[in-house]
gemmi code that builds the backbone of each chain (N, CA, C; Angstrom):
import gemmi

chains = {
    "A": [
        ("UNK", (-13.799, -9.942, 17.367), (-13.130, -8.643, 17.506), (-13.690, -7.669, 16.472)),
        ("UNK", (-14.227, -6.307, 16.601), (-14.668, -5.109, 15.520), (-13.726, -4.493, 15.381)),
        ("UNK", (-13.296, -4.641, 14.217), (-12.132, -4.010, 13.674), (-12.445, -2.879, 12.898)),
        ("UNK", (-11.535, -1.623, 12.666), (-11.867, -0.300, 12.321), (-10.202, -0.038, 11.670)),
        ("UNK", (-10.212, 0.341, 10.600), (-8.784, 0.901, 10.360), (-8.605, 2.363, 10.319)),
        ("UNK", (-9.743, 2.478, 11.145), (-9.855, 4.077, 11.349), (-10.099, 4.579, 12.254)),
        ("UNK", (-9.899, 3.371, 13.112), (-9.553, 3.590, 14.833), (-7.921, 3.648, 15.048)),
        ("UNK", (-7.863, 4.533, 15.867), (-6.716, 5.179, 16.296), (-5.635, 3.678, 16.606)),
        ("UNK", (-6.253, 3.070, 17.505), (-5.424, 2.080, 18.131), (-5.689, 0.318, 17.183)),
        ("UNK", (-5.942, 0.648, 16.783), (-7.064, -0.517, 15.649), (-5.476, -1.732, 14.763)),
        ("UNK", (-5.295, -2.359, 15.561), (-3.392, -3.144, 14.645), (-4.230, -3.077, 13.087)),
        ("UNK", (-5.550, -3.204, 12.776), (-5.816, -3.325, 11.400), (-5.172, -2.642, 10.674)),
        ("UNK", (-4.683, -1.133, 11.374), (-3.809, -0.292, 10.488), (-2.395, -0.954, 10.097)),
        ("UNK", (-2.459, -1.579, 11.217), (-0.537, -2.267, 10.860), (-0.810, -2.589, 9.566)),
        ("UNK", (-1.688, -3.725, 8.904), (-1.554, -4.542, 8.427), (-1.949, -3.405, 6.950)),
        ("UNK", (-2.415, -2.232, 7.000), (-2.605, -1.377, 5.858), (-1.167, -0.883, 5.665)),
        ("UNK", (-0.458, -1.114, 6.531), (1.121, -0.299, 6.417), (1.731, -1.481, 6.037)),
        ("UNK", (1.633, -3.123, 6.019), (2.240, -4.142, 5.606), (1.833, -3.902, 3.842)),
        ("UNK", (0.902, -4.490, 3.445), (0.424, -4.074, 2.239), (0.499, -2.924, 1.668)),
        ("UNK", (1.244, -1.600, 2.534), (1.441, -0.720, 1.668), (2.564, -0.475, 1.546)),
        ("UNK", (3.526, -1.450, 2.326), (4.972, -1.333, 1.457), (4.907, -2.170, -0.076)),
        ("UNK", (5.642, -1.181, -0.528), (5.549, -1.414, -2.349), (6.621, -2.671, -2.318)),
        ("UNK", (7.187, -3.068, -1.211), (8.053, -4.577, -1.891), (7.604, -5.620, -1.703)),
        ("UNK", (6.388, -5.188, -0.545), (5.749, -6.323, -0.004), (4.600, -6.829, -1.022)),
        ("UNK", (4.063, -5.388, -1.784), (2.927, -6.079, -2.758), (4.045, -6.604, -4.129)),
        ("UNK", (5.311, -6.668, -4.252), (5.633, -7.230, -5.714), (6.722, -8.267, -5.061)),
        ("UNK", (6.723, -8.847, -4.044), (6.996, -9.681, -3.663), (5.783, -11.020, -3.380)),
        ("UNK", (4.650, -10.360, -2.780), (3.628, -11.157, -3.115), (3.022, -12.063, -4.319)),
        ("UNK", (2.913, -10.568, -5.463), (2.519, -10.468, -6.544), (3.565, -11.832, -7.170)),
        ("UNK", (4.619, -11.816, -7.295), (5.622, -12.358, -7.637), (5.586, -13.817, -7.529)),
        ("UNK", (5.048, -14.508, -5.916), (4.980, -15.406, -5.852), (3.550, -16.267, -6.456)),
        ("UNK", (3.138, -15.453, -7.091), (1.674, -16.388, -7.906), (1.500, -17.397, -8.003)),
        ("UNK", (2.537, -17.821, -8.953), (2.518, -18.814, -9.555), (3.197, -19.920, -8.712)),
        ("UNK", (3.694, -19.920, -7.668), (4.249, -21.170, -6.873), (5.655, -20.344, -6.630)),
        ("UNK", (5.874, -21.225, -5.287), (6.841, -21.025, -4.295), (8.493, -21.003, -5.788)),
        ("UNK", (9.271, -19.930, -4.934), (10.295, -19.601, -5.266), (11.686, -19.391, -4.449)),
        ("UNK", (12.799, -19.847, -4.971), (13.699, -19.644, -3.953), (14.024, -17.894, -4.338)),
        ("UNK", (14.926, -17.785, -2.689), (15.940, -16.268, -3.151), (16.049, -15.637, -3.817)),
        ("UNK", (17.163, -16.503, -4.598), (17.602, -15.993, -5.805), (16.808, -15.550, -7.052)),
        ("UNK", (16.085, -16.723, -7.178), (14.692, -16.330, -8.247), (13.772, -15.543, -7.798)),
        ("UNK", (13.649, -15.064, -6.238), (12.933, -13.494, -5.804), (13.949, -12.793, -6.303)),
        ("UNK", (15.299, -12.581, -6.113), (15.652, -11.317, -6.185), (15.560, -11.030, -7.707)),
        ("UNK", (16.129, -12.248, -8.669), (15.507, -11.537, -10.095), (14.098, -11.363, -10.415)),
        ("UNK", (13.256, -11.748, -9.950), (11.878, -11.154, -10.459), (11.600, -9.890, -9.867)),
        ("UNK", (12.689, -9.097, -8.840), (11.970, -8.187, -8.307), (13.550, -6.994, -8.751)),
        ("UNK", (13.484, -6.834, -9.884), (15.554, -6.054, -9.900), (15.364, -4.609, -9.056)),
        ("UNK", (16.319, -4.131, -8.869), (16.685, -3.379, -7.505), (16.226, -3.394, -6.118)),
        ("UNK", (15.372, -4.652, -5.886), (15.866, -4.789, -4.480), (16.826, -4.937, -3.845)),
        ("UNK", (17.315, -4.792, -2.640), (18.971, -4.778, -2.235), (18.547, -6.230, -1.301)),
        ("UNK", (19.341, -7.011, -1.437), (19.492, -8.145, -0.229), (18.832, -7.723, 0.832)),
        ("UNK", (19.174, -7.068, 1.186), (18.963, -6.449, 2.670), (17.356, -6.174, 3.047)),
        ("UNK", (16.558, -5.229, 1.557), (15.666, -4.847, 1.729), (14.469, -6.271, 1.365)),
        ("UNK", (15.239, -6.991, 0.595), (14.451, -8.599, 0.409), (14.289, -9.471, 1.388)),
        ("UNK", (15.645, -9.520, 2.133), (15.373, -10.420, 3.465), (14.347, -9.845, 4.606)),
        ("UNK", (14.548, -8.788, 4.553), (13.586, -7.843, 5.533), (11.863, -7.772, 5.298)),
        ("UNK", (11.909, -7.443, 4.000), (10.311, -7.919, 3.280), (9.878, -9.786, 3.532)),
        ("UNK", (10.691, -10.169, 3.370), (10.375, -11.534, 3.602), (10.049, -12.155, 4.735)),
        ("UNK", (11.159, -11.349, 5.846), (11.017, -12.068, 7.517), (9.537, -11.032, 7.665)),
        ("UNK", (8.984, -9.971, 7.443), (8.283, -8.958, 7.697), (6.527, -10.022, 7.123)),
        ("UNK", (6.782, -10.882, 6.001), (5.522, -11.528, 5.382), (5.813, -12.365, 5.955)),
        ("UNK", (6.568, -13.123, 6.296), (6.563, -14.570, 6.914), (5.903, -14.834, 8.419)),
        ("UNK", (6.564, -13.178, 9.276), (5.852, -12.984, 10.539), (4.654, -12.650, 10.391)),
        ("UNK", (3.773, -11.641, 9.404), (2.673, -11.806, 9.728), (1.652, -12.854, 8.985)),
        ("UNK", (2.335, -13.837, 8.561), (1.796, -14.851, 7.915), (1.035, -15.240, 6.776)),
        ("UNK", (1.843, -14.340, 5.720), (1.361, -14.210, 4.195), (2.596, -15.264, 3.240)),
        ("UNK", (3.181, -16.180, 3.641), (4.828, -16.258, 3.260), (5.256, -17.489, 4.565)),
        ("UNK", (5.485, -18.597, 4.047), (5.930, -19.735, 4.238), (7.718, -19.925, 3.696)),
        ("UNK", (8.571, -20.121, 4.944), (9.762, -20.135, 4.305), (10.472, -21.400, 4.331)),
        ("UNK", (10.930, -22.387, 3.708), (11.445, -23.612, 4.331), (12.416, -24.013, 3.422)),
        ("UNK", (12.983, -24.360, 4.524), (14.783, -24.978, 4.394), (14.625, -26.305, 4.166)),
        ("UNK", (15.253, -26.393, 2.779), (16.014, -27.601, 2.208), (17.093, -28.261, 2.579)),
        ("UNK", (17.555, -29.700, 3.002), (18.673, -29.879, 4.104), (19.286, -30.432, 2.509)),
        ("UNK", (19.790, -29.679, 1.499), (20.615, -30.088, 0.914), (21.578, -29.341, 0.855)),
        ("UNK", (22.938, -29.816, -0.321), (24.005, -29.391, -0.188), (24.667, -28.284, -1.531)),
        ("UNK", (24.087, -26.861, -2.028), (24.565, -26.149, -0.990), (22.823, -25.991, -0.574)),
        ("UNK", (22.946, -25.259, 0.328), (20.867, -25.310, 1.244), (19.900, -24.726, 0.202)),
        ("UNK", (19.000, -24.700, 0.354), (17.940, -24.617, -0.766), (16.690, -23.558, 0.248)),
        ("UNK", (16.416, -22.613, 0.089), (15.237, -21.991, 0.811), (14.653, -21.246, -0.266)),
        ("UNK", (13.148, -21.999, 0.063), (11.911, -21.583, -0.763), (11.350, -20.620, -0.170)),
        ("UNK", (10.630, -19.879, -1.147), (9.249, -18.976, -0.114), (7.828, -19.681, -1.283)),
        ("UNK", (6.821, -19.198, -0.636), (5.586, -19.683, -1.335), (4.406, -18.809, -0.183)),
        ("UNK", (3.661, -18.335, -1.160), (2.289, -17.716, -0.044), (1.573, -18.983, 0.713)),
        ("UNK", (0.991, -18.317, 1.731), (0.571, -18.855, 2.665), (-1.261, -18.823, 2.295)),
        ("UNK", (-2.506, -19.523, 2.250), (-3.594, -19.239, 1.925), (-3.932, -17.973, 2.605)),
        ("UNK", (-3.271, -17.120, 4.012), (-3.885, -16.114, 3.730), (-3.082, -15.195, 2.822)),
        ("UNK", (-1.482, -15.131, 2.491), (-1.213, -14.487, 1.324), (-1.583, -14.460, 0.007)),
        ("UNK", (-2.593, -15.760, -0.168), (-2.815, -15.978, -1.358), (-4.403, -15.447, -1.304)),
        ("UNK", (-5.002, -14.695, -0.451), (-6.269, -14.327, -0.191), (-5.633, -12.704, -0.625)),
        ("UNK", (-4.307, -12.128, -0.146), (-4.238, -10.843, -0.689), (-3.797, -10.520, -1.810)),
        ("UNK", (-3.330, -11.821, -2.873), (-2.796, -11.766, -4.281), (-3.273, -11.229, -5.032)),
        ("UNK", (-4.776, -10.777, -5.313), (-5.774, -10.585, -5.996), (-5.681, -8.848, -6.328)),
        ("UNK", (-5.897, -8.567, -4.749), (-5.704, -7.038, -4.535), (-3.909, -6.512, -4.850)),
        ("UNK", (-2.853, -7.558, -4.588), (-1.811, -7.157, -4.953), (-1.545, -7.177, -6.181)),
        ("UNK", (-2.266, -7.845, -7.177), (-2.228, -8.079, -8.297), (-3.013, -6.548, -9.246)),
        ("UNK", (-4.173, -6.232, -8.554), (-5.025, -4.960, -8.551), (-4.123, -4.041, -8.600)),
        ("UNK", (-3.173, -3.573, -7.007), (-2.762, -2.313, -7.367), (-1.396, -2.568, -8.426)),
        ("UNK", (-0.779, -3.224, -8.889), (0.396, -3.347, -9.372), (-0.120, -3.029, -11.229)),
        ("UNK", (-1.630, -3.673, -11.163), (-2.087, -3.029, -12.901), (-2.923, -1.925, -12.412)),
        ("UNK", (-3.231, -1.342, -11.004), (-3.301, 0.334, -11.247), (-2.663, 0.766, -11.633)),
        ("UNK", (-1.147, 0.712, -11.007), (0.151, 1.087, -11.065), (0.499, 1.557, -12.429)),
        ("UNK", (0.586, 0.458, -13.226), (0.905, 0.249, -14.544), (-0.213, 1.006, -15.446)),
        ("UNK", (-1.132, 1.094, -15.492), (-2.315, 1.780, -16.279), (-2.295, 3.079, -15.758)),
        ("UNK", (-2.018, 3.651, -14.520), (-2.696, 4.979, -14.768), (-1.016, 5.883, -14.127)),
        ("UNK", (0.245, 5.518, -14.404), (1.204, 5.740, -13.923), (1.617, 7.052, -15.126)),
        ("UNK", (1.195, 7.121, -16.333), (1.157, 8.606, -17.295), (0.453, 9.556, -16.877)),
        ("UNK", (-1.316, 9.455, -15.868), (-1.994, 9.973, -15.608), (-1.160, 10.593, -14.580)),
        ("UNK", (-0.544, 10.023, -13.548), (0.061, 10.200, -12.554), (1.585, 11.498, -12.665)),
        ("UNK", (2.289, 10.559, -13.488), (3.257, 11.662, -14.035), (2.614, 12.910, -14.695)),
        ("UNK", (2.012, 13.391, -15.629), (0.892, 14.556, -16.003), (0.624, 15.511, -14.787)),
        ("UNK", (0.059, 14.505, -13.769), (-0.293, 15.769, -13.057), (0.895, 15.960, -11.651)),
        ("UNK", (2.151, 15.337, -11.699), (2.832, 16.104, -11.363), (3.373, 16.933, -11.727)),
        ("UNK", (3.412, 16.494, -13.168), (4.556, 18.073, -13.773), (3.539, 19.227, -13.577)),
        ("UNK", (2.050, 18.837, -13.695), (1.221, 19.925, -13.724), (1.691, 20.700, -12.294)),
        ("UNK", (1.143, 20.316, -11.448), (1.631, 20.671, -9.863), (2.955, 21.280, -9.892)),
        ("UNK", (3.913, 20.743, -9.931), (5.329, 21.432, -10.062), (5.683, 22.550, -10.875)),
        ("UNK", (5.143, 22.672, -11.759), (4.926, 24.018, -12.800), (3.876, 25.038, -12.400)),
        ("UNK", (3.028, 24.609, -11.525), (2.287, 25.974, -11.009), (3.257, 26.101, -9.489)),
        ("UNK", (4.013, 25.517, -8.774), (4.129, 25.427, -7.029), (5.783, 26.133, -7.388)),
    ],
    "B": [
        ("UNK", (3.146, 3.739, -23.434), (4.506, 4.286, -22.986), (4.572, 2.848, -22.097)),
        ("UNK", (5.611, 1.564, -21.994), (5.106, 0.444, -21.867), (5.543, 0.259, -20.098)),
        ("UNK", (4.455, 0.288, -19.324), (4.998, 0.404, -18.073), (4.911, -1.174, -17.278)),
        ("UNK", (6.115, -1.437, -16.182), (6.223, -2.409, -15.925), (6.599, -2.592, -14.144)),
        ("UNK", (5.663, -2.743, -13.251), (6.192, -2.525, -12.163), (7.265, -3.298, -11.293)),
        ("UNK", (7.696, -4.461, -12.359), (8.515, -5.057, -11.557), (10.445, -4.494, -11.947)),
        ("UNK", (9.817, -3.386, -13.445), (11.117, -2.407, -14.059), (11.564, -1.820, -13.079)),
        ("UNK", (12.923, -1.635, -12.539), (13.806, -1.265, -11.752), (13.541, 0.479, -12.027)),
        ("UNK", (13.387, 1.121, -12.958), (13.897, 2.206, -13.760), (12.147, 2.788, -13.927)),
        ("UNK", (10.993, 1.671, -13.950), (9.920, 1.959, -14.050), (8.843, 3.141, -13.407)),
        ("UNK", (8.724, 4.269, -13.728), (8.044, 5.101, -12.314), (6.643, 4.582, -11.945)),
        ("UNK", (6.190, 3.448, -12.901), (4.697, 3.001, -11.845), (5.463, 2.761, -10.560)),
        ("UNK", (6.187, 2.411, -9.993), (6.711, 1.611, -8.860), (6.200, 2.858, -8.039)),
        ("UNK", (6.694, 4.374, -8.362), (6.674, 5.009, -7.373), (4.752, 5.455, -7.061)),
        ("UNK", (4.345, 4.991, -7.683), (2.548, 4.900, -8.031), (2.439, 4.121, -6.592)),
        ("UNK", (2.868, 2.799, -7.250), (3.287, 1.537, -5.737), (3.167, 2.128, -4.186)),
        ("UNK", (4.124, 3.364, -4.484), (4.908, 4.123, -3.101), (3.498, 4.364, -2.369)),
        ("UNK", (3.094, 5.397, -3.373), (1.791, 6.543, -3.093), (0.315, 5.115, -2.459)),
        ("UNK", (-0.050, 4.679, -3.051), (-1.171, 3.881, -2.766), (-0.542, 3.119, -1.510)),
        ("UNK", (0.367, 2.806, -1.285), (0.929, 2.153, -0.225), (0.998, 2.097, 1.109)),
        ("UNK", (0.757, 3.863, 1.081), (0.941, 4.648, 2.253), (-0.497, 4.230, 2.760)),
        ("UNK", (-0.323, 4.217, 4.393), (-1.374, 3.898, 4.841), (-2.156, 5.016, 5.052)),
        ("UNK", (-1.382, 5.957, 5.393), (-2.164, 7.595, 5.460), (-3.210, 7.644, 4.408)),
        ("UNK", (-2.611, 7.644, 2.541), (-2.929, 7.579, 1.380), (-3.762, 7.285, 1.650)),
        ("UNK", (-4.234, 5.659, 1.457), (-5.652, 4.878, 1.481), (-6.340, 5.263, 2.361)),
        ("UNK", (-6.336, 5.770, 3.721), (-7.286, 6.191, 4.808), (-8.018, 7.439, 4.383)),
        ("UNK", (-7.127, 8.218, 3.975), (-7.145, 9.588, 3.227), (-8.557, 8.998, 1.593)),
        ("UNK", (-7.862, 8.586, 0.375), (-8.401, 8.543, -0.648), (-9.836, 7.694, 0.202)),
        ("UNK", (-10.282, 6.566, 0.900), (-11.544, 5.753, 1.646), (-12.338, 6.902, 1.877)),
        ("UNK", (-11.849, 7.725, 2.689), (-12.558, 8.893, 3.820), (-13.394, 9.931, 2.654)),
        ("UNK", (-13.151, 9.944, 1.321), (-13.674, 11.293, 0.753), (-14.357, 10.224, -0.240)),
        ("UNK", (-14.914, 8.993, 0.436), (-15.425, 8.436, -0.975), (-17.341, 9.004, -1.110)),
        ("UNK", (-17.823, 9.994, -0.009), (-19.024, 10.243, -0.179), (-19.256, 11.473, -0.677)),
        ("UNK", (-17.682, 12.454, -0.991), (-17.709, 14.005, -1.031), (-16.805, 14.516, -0.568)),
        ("UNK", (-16.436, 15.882, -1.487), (-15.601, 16.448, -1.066), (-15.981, 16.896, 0.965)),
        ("UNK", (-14.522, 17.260, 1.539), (-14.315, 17.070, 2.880), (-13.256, 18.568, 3.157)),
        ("UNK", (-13.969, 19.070, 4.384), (-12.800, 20.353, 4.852), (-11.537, 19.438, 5.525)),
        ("UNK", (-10.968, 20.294, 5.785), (-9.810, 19.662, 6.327), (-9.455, 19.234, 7.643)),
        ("UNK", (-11.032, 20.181, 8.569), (-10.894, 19.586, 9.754), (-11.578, 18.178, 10.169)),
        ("UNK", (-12.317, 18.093, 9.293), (-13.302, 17.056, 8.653), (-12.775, 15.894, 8.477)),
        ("UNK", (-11.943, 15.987, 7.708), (-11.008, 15.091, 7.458), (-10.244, 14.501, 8.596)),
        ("UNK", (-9.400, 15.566, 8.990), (-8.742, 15.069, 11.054), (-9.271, 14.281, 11.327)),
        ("UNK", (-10.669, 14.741, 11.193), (-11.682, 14.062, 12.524), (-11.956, 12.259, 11.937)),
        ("UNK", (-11.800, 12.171, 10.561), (-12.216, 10.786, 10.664), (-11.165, 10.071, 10.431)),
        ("UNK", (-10.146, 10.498, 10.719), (-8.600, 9.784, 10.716), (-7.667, 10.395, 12.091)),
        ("UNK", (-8.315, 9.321, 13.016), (-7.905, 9.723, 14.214), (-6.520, 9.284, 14.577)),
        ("UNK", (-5.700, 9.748, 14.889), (-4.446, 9.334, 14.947), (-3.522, 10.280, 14.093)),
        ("UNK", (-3.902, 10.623, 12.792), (-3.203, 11.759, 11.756), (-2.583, 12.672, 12.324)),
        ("UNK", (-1.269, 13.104, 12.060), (-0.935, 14.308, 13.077), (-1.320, 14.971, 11.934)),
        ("UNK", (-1.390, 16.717, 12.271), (-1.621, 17.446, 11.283), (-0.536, 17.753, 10.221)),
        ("UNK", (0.533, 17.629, 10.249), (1.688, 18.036, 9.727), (1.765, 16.158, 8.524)),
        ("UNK", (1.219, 15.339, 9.255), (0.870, 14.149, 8.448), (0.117, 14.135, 7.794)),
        ("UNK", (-1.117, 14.868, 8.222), (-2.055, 14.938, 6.915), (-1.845, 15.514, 5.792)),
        ("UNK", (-1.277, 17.231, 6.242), (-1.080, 18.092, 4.990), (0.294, 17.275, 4.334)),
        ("UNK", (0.840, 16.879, 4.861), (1.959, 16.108, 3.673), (1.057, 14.909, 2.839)),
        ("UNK", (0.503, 14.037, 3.440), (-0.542, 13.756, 3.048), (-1.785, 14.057, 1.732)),
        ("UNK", (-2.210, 15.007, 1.864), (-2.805, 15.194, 1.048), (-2.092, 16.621, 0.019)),
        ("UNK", (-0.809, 16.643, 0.537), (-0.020, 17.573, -0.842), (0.333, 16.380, -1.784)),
        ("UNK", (0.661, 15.275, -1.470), (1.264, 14.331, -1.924), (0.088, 13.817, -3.091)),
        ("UNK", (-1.182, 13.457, -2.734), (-2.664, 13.084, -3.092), (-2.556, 14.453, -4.474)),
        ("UNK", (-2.661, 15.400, -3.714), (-2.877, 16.137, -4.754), (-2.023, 16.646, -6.028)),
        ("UNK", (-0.551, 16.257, -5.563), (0.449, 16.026, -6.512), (0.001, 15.029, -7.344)),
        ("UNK", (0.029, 13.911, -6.992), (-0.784, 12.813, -8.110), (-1.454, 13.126, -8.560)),
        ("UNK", (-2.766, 14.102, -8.541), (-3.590, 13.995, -9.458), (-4.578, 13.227, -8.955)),
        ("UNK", (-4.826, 13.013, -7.396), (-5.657, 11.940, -6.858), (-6.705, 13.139, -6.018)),
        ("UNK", (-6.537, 14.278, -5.689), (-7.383, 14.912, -4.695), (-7.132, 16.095, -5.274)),
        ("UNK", (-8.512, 17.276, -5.604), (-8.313, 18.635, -5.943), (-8.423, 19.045, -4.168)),
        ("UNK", (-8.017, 20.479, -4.468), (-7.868, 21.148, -3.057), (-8.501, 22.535, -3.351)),
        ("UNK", (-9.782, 22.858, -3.138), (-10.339, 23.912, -3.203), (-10.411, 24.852, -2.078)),
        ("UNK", (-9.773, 26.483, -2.512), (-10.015, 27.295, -1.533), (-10.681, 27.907, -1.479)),
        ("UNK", (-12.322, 28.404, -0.622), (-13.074, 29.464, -0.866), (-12.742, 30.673, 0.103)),
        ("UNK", (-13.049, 31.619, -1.047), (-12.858, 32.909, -0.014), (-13.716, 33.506, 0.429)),
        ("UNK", (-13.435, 32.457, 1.883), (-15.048, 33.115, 2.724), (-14.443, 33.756, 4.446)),
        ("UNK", (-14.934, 34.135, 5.154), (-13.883, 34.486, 6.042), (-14.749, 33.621, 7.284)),
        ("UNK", (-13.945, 32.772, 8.136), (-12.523, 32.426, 8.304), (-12.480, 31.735, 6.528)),
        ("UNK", (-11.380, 31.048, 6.140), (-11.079, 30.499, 4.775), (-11.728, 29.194, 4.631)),
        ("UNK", (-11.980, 28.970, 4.214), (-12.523, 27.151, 4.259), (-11.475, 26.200, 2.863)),
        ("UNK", (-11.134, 25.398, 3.059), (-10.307, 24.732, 2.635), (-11.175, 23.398, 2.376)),
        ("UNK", (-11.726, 22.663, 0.986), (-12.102, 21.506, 0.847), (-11.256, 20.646, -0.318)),
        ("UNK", (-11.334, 18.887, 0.356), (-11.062, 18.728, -0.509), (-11.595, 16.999, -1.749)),
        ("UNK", (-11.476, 16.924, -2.308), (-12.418, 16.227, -2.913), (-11.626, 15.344, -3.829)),
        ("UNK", (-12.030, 13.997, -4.277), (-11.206, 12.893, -5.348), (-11.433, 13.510, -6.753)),
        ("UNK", (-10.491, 13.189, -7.539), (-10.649, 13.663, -8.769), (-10.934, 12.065, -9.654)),
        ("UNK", (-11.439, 12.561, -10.762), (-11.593, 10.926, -11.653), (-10.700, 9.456, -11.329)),
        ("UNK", (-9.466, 10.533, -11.827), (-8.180, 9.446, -11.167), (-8.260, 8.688, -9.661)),
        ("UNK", (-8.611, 9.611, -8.772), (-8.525, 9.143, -7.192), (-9.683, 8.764, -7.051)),
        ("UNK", (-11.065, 8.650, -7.933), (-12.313, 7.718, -7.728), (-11.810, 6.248, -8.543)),
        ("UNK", (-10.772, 6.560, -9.124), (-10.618, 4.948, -9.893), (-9.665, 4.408, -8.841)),
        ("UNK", (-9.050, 4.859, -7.949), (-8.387, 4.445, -7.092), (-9.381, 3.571, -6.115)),
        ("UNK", (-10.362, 4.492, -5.762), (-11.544, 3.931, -4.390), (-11.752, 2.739, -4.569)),
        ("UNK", (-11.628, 2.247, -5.335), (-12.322, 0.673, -4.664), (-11.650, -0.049, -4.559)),
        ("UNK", (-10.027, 0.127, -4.881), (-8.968, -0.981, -4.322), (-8.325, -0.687, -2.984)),
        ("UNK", (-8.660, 1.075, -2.624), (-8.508, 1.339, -1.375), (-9.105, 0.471, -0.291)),
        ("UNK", (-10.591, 0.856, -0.722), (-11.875, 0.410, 0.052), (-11.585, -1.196, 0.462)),
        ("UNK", (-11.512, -2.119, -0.694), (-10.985, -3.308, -0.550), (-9.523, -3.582, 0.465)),
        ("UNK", (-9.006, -3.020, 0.487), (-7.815, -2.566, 1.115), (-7.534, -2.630, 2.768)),
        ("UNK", (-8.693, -1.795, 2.652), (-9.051, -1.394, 4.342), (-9.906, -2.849, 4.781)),
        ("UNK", (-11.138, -2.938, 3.825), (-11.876, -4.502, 4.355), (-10.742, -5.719, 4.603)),
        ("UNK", (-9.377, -5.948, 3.292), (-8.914, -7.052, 3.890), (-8.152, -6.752, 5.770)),
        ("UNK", (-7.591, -5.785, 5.846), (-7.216, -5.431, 6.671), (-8.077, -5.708, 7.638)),
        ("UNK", (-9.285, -5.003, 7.756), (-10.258, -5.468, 8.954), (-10.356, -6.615, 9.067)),
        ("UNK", (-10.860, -7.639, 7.851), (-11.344, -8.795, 7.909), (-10.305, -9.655, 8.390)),
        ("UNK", (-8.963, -9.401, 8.299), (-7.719, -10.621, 8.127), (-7.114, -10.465, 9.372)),
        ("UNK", (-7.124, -9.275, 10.076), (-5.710, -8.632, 11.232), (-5.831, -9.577, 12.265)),
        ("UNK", (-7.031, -10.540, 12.598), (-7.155, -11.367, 13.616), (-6.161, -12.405, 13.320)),
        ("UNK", (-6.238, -13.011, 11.995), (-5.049, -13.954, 11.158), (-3.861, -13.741, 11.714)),
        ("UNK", (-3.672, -12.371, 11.007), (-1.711, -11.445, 11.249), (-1.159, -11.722, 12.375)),
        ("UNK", (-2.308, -11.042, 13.472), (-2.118, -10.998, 14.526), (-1.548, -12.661, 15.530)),
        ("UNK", (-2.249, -13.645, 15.031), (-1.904, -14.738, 15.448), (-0.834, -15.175, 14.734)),
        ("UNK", (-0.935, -14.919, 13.390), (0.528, -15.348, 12.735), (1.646, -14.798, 13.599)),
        ("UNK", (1.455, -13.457, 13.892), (2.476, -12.888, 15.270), (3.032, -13.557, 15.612)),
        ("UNK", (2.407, -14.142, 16.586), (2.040, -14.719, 17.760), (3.106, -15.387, 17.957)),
        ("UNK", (2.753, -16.386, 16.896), (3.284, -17.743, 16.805), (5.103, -17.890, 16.265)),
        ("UNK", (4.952, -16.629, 15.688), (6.434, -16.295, 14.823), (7.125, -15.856, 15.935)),
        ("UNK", (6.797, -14.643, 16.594), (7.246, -14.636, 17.212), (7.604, -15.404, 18.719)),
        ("UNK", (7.234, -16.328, 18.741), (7.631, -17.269, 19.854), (8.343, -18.502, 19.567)),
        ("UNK", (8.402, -18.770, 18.173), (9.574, -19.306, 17.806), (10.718, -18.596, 17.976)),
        ("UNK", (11.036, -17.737, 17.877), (12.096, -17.096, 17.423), (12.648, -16.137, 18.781)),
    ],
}
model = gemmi.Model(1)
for chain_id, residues in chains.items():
    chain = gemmi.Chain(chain_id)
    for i, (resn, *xyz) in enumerate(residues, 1):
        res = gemmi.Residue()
        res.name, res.seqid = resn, gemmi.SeqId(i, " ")
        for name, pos in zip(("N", "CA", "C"), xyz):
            atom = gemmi.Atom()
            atom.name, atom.element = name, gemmi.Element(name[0])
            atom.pos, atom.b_iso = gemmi.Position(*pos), 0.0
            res.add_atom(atom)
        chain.add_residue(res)
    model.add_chain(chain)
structure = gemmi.Structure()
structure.add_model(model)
structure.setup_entities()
């Protein structure tokens, strides 16, 4: 298949709109180091809402970055852990999250700049 | 100023937002040979509505990622071009778009399969 993410009809774009939700790259990012339950996503990631975590999760799991599996214990136990191709986009999620962090003063600067001339 | 993107309160996150956008990265990829008019631009981001782009690249240029030059020539010509900041961006874009091309056959079957469980 020739893929183009700059073809109109091209799903490659989907997958630029998966990776460019910001919960999806620090949910990724997050799982580095080995599979994690829930609960230990929702504290590594603070103000996500339940809602917006379960949704990021069923959203990586369907397109197959994110392995989810149920523990038949008592009370239930559900892990997540990347999948080798999530762990093929860790690298780059790992990339923009220390753009993020390094040039996020540069960033603020030139909004106030912008907003003070507009 | 100690920035942390997984800080609740942190504004890299909203850095996160901006690079995220799939518009963004198609947008910051497309001007990696030179500044670009604006119809120029349309043209190699097929699908863009126009009212998407210019939000688009007000947004770019709020960051501090794209200058927007007007010459006064008649009709007006409108170009616009990466600034330092939005060339340090290019190559995690660029990378960005390749995993996308290279992987969507993956996604796509991960689909597949998810969805027919379910």
């Amino acid at each position: 298949m020739k893929t183009d993410v700059y073809a109109k009809t091209c799903p490659s774009r989907q997958v630029l709109d998966r990776i460019g939700d910001a919960w999806s790259v620090l949910t990724v990012a997050a799982l580095r180091d080995g599979s994690l339950r829930y609960t230990e996503l929702a504290q590594r990631i603070p103000g996500v809402s339940p809602k917006m975590l379960t949704q990021t999760l069923r959203g990586l799991e369907r397109d197959g970055l994110v392995t989810r599996t149920v523990h038949a214990v008592v009370p239930p136990r559900v892990d997540y852990a990347l999948t080798a191709l999530g762990r093929s986009l860790l690298g780059l999620c790992e990339a923009l999250t220390d753009w993020a962090e390094t040039h996020i003063v540069d960033v603020l600067d030139a909004r106030a700049a912008y907003d003070s001339r507009s």
